[in-house]
Each structure stands twice: as C-alpha cells, then as structure tokens.
PyMOL Python script that loads the backbone (N, CA, C, O; Angstrom):
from pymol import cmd

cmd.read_pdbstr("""\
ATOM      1  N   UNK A   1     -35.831  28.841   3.987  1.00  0.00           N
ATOM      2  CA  UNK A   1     -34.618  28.596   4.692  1.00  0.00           C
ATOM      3  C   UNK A   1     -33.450  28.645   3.709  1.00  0.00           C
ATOM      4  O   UNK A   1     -33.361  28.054   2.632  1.00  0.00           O
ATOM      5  N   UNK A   2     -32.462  29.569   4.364  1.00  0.00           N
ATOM      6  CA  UNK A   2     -30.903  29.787   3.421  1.00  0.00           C
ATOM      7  C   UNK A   2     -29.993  28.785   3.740  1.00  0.00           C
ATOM      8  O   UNK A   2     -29.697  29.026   4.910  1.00  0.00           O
ATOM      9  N   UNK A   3     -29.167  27.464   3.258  1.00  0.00           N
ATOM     10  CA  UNK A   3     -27.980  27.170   3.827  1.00  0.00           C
ATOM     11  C   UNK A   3     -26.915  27.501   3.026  1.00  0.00           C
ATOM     12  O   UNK A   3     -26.896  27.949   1.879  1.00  0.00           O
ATOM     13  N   UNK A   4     -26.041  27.221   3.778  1.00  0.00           N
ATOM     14  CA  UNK A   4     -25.014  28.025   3.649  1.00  0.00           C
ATOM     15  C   UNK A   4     -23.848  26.775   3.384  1.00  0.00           C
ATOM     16  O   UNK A   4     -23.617  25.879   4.195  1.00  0.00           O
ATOM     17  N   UNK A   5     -23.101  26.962   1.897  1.00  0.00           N
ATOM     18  CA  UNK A   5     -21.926  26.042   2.716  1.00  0.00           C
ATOM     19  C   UNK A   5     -21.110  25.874   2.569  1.00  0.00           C
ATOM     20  O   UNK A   5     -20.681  26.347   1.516  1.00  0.00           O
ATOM     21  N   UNK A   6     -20.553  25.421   3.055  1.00  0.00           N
ATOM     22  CA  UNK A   6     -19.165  26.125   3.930  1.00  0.00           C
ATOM     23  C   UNK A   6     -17.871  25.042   3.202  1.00  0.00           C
ATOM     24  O   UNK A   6     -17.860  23.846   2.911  1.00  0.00           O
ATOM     25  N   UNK A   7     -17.080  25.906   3.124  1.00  0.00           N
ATOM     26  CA  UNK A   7     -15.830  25.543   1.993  1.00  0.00           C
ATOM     27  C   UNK A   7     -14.691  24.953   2.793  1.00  0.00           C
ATOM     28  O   UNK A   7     -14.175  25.650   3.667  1.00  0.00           O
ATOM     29  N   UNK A   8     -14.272  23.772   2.577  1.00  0.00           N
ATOM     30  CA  UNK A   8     -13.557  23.028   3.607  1.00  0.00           C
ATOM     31  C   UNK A   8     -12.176  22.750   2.691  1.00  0.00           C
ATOM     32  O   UNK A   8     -12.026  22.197   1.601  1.00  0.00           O
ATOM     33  N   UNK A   9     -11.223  23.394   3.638  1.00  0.00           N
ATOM     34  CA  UNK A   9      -9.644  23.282   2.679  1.00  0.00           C
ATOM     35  C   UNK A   9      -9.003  22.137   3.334  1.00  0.00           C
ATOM     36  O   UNK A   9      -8.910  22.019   4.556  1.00  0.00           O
ATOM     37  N   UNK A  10      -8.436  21.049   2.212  1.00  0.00           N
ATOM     38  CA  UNK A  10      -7.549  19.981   2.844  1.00  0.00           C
ATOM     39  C   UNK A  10      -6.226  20.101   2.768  1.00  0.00           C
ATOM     40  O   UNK A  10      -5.848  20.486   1.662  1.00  0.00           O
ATOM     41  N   UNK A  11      -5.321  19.894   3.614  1.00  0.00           N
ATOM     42  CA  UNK A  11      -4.108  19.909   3.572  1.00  0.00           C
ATOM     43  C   UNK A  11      -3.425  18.709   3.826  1.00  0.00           C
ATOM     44  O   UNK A  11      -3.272  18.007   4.825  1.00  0.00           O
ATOM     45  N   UNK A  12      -2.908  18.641   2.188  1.00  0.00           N
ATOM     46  CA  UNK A  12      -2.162  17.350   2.062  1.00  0.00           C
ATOM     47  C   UNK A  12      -1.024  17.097   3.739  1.00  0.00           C
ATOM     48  O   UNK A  12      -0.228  17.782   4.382  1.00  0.00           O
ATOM     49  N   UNK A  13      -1.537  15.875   3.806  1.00  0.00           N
ATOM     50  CA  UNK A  13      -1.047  15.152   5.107  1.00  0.00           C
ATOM     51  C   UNK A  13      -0.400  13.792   4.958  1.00  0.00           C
ATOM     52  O   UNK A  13      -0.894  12.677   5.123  1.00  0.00           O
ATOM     53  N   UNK A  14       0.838  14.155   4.601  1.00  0.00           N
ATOM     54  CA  UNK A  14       1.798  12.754   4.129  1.00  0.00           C
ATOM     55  C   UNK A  14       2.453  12.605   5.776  1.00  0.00           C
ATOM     56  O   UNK A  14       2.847  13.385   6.643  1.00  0.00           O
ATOM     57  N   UNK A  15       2.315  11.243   5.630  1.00  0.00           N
ATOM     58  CA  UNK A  15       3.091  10.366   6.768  1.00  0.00           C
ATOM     59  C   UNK A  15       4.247   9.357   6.653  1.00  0.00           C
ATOM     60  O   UNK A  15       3.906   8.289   6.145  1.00  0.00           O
ATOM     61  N   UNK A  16       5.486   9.452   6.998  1.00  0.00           N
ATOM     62  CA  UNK A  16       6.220   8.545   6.357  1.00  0.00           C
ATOM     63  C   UNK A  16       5.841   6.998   7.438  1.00  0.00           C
ATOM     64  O   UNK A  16       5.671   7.159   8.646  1.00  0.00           O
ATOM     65  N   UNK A  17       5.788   6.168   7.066  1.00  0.00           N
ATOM     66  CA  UNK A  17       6.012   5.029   8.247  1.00  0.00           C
ATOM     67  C   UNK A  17       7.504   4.795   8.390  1.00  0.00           C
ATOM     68  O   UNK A  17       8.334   4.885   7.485  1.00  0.00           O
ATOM     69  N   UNK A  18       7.729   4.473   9.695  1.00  0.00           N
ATOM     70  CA  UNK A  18       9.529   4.746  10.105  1.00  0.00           C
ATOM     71  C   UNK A  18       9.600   2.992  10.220  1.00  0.00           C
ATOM     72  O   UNK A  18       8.809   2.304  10.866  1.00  0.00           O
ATOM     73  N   UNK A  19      10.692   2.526   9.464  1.00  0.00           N
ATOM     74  CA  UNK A  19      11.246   1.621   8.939  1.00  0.00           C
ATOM     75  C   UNK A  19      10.811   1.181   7.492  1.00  0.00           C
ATOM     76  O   UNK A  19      11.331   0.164   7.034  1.00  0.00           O
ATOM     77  N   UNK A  20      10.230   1.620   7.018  1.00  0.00           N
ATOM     78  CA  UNK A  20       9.405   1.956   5.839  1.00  0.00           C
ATOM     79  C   UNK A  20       9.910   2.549   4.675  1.00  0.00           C
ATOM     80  O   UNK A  20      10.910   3.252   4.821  1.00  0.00           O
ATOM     81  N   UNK A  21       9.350   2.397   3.331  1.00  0.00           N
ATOM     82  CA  UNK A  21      10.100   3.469   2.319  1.00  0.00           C
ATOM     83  C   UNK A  21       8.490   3.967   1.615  1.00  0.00           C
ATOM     84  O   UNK A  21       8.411   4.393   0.463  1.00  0.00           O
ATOM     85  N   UNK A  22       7.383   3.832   2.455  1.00  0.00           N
ATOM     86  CA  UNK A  22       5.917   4.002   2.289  1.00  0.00           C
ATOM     87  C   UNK A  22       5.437   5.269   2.788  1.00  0.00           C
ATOM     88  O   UNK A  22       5.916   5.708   3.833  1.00  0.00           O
ATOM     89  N   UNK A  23       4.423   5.995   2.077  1.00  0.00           N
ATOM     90  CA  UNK A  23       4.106   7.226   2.548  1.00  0.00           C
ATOM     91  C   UNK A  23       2.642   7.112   2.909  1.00  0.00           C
ATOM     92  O   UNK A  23       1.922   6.810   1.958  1.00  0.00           O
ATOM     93  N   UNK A  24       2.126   7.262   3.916  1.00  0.00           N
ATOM     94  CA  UNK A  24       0.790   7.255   3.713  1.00  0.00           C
ATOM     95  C   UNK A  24       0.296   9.143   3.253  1.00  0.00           C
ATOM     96  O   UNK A  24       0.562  10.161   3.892  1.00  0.00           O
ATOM     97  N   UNK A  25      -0.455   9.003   1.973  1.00  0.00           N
ATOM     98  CA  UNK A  25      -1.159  10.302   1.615  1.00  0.00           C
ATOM     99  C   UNK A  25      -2.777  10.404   2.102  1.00  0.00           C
ATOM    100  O   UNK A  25      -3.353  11.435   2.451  1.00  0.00           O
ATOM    101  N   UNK A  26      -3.345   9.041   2.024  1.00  0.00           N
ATOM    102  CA  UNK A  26      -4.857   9.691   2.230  1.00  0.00           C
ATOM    103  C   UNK A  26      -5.679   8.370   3.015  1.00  0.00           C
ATOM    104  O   UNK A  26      -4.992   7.707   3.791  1.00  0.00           O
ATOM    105  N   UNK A  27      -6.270   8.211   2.938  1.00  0.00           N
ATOM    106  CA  UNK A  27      -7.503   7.135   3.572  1.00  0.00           C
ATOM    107  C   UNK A  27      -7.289   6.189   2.831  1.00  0.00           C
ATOM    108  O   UNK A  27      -7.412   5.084   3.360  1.00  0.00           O
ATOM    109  N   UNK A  28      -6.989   6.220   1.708  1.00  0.00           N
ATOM    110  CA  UNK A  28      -6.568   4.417   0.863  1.00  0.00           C
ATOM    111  C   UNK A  28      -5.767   4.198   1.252  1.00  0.00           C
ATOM    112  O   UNK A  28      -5.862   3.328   2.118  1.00  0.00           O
ATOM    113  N   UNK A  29      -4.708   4.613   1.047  1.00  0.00           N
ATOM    114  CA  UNK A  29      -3.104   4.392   1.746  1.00  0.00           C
ATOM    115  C   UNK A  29      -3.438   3.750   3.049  1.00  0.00           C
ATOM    116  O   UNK A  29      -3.357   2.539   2.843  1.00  0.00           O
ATOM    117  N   UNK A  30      -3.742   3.945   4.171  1.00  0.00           N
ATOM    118  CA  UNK A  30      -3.621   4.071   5.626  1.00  0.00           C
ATOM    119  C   UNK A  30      -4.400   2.425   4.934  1.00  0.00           C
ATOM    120  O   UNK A  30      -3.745   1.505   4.444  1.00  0.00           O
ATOM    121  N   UNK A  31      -5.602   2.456   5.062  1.00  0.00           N
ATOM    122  CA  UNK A  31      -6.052   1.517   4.408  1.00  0.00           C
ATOM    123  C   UNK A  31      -5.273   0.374   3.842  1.00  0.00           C
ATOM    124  O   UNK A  31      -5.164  -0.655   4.510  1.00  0.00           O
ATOM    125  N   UNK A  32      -4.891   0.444   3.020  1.00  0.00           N
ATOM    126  CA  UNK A  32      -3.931  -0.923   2.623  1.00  0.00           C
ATOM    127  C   UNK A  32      -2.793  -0.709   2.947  1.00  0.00           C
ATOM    128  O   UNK A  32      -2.137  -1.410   2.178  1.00  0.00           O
ATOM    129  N   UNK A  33      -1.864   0.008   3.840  1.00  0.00           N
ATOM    130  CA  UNK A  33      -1.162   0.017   5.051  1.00  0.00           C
ATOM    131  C   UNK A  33      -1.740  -1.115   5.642  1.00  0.00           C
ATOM    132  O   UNK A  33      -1.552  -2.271   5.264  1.00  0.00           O
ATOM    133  N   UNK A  34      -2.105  -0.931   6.124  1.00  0.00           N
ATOM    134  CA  UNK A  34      -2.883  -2.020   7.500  1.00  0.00           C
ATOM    135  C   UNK A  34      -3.303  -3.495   7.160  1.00  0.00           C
ATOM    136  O   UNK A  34      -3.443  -4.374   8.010  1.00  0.00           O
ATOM    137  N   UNK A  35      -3.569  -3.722   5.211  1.00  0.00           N
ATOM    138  CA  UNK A  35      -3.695  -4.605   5.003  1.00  0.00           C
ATOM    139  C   UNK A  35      -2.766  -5.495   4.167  1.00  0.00           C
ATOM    140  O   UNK A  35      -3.059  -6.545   3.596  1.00  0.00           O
ATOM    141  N   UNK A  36      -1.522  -4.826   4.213  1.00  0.00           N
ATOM    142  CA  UNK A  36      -0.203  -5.042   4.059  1.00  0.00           C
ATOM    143  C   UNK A  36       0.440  -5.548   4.569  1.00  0.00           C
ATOM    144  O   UNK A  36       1.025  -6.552   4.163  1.00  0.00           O
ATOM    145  N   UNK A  37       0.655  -4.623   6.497  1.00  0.00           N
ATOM    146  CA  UNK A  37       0.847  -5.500   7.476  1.00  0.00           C
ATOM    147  C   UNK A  37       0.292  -6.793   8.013  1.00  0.00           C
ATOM    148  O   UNK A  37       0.960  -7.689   8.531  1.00  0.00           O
ATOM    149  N   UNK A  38      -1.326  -6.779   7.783  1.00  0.00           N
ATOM    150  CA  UNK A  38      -1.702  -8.383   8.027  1.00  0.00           C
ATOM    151  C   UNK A  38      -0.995  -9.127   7.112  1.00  0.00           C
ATOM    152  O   UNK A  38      -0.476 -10.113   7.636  1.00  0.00           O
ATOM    153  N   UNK A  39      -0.795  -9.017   5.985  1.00  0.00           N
ATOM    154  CA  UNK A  39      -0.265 -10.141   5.032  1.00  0.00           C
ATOM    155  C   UNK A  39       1.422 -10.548   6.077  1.00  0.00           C
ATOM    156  O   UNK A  39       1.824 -11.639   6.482  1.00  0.00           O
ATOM    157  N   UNK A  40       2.045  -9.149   6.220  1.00  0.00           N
ATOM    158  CA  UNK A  40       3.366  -9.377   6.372  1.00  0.00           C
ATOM    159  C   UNK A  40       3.461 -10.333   7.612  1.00  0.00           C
ATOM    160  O   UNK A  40       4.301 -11.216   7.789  1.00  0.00           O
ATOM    161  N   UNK A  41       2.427  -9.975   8.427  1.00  0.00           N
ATOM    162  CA  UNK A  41       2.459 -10.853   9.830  1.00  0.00           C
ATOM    163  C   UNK A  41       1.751 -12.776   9.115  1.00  0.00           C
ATOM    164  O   UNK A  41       1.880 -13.814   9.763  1.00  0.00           O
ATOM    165  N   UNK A  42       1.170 -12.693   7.907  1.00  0.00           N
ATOM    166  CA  UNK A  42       0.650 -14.075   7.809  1.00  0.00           C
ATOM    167  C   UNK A  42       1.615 -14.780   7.532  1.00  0.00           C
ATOM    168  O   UNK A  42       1.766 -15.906   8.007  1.00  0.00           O
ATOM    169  N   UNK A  43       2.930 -13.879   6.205  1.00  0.00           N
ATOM    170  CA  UNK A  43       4.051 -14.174   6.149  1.00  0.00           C
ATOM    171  C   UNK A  43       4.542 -14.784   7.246  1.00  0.00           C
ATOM    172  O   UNK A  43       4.091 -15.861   7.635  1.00  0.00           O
ATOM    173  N   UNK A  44       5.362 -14.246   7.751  1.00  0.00           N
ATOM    174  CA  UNK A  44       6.079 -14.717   9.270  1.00  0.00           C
ATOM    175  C   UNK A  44       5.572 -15.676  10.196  1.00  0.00           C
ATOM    176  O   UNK A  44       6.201 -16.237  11.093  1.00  0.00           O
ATOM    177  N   UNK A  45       3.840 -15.865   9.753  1.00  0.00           N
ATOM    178  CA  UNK A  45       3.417 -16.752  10.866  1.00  0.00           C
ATOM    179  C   UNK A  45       3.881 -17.952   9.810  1.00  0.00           C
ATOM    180  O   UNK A  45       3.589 -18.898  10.542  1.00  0.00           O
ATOM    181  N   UNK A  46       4.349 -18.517   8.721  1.00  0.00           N
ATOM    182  CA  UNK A  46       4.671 -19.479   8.036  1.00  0.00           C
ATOM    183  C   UNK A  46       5.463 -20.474   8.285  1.00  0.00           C
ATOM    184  O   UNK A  46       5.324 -21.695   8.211  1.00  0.00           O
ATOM    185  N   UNK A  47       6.808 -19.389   8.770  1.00  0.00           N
ATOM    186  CA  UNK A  47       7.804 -20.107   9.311  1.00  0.00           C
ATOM    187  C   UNK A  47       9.125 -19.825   8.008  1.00  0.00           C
ATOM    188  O   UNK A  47       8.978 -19.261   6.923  1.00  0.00           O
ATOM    189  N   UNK A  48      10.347 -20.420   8.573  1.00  0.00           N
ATOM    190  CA  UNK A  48      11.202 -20.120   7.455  1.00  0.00           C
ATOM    191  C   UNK A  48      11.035 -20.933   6.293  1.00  0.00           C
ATOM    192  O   UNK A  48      10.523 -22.050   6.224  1.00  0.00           O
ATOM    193  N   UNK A  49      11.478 -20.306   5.486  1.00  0.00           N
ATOM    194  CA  UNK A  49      10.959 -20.469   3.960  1.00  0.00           C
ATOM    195  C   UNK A  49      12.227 -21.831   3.626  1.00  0.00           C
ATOM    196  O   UNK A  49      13.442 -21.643   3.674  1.00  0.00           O
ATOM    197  N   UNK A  50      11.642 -22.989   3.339  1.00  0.00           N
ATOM    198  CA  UNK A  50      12.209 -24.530   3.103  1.00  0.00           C
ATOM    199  C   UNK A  50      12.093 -25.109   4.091  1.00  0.00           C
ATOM    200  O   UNK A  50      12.634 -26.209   4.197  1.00  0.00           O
ATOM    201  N   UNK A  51      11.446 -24.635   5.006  1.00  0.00           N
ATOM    202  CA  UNK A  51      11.298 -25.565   6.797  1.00  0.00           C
ATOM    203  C   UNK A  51      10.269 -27.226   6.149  1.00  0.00           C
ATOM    204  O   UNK A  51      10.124 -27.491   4.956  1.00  0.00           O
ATOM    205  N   UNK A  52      10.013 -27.619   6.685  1.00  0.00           N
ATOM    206  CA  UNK A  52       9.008 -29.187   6.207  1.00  0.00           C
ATOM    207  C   UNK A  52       7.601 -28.478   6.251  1.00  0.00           C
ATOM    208  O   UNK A  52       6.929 -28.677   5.239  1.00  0.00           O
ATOM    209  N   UNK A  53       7.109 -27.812   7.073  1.00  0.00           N
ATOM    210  CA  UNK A  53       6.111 -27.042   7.122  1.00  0.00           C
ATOM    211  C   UNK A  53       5.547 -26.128   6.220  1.00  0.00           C
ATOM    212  O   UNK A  53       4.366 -25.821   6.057  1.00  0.00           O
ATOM    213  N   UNK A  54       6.506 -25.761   5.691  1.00  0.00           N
ATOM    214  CA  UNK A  54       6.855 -24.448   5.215  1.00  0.00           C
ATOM    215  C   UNK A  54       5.215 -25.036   3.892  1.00  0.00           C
ATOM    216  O   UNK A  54       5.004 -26.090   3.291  1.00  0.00           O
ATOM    217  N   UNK A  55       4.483 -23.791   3.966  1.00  0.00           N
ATOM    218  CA  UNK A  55       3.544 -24.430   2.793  1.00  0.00           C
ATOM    219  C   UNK A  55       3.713 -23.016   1.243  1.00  0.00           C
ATOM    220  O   UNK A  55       3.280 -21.877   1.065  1.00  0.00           O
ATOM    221  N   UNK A  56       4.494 -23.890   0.539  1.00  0.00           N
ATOM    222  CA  UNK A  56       4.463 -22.727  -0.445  1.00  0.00           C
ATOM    223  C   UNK A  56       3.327 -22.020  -1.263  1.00  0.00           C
ATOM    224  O   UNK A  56       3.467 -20.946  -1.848  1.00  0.00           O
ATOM    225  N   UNK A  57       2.476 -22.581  -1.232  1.00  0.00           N
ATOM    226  CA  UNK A  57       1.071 -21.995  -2.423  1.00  0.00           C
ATOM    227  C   UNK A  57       0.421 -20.719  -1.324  1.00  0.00           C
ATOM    228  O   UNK A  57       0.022 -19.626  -1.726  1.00  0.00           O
ATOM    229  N   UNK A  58       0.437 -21.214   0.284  1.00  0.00           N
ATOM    230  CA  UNK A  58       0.012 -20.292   0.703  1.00  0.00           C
ATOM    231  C   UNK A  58       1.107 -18.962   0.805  1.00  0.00           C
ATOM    232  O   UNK A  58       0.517 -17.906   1.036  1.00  0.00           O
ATOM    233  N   UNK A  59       2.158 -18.874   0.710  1.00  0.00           N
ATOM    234  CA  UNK A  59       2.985 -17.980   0.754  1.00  0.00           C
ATOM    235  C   UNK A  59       3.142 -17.283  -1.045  1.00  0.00           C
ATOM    236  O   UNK A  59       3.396 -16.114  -1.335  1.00  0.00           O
ATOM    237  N   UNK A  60       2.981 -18.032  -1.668  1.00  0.00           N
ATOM    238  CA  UNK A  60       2.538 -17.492  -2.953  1.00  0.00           C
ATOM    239  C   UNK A  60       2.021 -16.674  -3.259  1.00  0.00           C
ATOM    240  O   UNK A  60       2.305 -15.601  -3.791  1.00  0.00           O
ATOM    241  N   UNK A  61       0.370 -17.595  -2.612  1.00  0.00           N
ATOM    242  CA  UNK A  61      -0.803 -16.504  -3.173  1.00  0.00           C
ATOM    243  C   UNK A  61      -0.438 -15.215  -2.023  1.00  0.00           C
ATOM    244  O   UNK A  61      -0.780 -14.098  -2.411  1.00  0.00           O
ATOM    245  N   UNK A  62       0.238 -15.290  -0.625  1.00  0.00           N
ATOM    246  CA  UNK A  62      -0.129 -13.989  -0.343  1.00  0.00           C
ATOM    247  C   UNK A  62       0.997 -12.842  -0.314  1.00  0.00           C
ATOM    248  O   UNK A  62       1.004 -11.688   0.113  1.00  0.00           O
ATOM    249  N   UNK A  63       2.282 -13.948  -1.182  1.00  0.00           N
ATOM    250  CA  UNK A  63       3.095 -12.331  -1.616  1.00  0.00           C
ATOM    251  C   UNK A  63       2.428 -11.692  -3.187  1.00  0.00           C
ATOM    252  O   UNK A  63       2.857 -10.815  -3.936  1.00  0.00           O
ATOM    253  N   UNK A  64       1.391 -12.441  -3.248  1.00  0.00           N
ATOM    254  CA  UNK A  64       0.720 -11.202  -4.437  1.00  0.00           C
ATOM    255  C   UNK A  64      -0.038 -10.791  -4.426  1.00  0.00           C
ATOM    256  O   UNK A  64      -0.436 -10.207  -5.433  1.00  0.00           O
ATOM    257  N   UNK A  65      -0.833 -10.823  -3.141  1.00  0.00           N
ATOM    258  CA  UNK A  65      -1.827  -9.996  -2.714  1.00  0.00           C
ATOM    259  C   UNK A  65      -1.179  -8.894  -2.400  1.00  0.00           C
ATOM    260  O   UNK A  65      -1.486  -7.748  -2.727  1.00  0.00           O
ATOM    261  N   UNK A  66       0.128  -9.399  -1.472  1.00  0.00           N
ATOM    262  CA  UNK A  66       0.852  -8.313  -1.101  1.00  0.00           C
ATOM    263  C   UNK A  66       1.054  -7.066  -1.967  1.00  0.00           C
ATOM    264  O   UNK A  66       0.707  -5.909  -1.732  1.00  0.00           O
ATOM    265  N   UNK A  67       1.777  -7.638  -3.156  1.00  0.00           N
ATOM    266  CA  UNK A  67       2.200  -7.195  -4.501  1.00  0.00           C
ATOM    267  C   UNK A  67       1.232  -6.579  -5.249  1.00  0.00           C
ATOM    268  O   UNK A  67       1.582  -5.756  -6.095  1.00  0.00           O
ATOM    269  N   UNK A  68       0.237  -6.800  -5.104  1.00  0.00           N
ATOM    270  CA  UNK A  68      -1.160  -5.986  -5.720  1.00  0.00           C
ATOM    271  C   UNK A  68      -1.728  -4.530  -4.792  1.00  0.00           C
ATOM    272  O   UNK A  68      -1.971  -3.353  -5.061  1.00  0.00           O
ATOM    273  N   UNK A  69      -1.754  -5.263  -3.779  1.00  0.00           N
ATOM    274  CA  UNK A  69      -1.794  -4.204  -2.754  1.00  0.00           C
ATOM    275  C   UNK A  69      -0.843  -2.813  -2.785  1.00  0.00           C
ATOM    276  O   UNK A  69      -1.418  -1.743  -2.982  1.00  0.00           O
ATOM    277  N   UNK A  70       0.591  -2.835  -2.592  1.00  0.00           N
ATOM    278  CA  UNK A  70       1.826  -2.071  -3.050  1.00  0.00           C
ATOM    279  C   UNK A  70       1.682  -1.564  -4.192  1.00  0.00           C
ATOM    280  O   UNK A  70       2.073  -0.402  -4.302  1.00  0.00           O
ATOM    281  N   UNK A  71       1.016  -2.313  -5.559  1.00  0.00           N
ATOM    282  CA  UNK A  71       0.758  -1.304  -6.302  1.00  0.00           C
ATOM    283  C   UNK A  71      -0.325  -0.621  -7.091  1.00  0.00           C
ATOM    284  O   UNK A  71      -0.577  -0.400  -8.275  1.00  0.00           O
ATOM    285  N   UNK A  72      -1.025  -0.307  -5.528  1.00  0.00           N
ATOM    286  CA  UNK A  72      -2.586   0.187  -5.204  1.00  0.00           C
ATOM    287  C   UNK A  72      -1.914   1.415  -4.657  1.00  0.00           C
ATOM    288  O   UNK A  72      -2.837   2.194  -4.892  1.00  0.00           O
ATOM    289  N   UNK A  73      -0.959   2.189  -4.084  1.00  0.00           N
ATOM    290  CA  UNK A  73      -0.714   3.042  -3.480  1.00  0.00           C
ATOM    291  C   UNK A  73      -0.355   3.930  -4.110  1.00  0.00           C
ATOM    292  O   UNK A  73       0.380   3.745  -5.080  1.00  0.00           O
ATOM    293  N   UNK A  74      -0.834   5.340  -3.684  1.00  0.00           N
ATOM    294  CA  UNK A  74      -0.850   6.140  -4.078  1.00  0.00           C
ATOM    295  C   UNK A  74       0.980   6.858  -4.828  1.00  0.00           C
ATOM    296  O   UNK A  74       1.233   7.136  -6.000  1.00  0.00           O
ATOM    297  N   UNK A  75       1.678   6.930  -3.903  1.00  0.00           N
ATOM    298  CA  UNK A  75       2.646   6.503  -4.857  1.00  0.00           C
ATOM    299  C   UNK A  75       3.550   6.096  -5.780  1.00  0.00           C
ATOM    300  O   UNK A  75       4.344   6.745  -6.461  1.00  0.00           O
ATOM    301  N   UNK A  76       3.334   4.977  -5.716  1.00  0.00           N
ATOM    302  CA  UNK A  76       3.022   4.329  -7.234  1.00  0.00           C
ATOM    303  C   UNK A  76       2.477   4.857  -8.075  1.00  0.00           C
ATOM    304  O   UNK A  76       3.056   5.225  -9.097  1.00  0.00           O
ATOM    305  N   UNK A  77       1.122   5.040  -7.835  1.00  0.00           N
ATOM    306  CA  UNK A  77       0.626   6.244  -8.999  1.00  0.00           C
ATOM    307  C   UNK A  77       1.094   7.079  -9.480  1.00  0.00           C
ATOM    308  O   UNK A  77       0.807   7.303 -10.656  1.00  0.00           O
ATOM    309  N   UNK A  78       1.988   7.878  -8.817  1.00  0.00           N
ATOM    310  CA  UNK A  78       2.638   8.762  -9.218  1.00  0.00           C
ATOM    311  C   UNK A  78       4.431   8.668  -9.910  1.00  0.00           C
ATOM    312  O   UNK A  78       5.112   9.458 -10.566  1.00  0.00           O
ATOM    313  N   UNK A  79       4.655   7.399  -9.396  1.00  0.00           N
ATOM    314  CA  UNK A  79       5.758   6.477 -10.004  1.00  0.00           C
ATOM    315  C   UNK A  79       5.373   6.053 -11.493  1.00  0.00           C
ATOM    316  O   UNK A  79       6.329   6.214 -12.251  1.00  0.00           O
ATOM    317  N   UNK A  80       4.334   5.601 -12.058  1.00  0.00           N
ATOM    318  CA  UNK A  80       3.307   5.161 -13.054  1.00  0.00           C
ATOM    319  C   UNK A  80       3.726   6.360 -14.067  1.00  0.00           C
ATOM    320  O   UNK A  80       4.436   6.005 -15.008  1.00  0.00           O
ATOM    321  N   UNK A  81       3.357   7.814 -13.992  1.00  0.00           N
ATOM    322  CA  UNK A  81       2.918   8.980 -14.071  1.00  0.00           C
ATOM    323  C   UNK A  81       4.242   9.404 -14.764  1.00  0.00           C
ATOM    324  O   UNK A  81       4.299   9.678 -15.963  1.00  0.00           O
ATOM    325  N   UNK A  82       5.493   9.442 -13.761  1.00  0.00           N
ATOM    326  CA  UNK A  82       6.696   9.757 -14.277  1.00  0.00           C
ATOM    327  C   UNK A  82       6.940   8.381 -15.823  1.00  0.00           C
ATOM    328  O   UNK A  82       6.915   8.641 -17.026  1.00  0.00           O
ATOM    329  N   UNK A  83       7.048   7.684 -15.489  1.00  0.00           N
ATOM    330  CA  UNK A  83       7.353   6.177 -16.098  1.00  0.00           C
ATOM    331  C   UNK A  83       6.796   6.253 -17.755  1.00  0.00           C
ATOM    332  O   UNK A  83       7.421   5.923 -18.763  1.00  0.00           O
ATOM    333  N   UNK A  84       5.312   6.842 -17.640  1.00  0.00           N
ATOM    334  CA  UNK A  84       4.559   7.174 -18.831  1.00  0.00           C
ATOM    335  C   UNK A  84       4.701   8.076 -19.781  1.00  0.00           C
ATOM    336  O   UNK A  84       4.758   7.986 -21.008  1.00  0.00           O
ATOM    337  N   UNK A  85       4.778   9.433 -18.643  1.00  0.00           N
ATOM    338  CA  UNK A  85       5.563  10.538 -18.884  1.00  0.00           C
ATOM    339  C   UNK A  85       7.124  10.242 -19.824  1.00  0.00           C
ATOM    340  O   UNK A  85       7.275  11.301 -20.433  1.00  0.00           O
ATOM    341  N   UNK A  86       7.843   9.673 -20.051  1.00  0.00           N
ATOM    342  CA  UNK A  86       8.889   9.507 -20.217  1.00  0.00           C
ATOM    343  C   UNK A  86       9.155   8.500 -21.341  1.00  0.00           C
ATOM    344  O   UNK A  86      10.216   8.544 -21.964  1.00  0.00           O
ATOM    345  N   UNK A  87       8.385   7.765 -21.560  1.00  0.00           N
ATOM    346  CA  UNK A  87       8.241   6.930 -22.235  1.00  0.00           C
ATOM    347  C   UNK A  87       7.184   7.276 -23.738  1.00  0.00           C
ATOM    348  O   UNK A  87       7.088   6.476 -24.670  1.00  0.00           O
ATOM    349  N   UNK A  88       6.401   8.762 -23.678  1.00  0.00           N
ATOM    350  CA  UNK A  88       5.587   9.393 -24.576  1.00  0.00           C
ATOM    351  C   UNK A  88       6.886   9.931 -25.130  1.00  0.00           C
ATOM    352  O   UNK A  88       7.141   9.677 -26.307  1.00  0.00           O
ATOM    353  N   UNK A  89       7.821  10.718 -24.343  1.00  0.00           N
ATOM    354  CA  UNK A  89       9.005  11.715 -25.090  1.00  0.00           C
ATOM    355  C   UNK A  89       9.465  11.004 -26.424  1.00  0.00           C
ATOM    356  O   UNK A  89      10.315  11.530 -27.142  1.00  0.00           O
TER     357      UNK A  89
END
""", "prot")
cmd.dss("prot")
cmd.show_as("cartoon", "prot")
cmd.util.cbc("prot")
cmd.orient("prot")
C-alpha cells in the first residue's frame, strides 16, 4: 500500500478584536484571549477599587496573571524581537 501525503498550506489568519489593541494570530492567542477575558470579568466582579469589600490580594494576584498572560501573546513576541533587535545594534 502507497500513501500519499498531501501538503497542507496555512494562511496566516490575523483577527483584530474590536475594542481591543489585540490580534489574535493562531490557537494560543484565541486561547489566552478567552483567558484574559475571564480574568477581566473576575476583575469587575470585585467591585470598585477602595469600596470596604474591595479585596486587594485577590485583585493583585489576578492583574498578574493577567499580565503574564498579555505577555504570552504572540505579539509581544514579536515586540520582544524588535526590542532585542535594537538593542544588539
């Protein structure tokens, strides 16, 4: 038995999100997209920031998840890239 196989071309597929300054490029992106927005919605479920409620450690730890997340994106990478680039000259 012969198989055969077969050559599969990808075409870069950038998405801007609209209100956004985020691009989604690939399956990671979309990916921590989505786990970006949960943070942003855990944010907001907090309440305003100095309310009596207001609990700061949890808003802490998850604007740096956030913050870790953001610079997991592909983007960035390529922000990184220039930055390095420029800094060898």
């Amino acid at each position: 038995m012969i198989y055969k196989r077969s050559v599969t071309r990808k075409v870069l597929n950038i998405q801007v999100i609209p209100g956004s300054n985020m691009e989604i490029r690939n399956d990671n992106d979309r990916r921590l997209w989505f786990r970006i927005k949960s943070i942003d919605k855990k944010l907001d479920s907090l309440g305003k920031i100095g309310s009596e409620n207001f609990d700061w450690l949890t808003w802490e730890s998850l604007t740096d998840e956030s913050a870790r997340l953001y610079s997991e994106l592909s983007v960035m990478d390529d922000i990184l890239k220039v930055v390095r680039n420029q800094m060898q000259k």
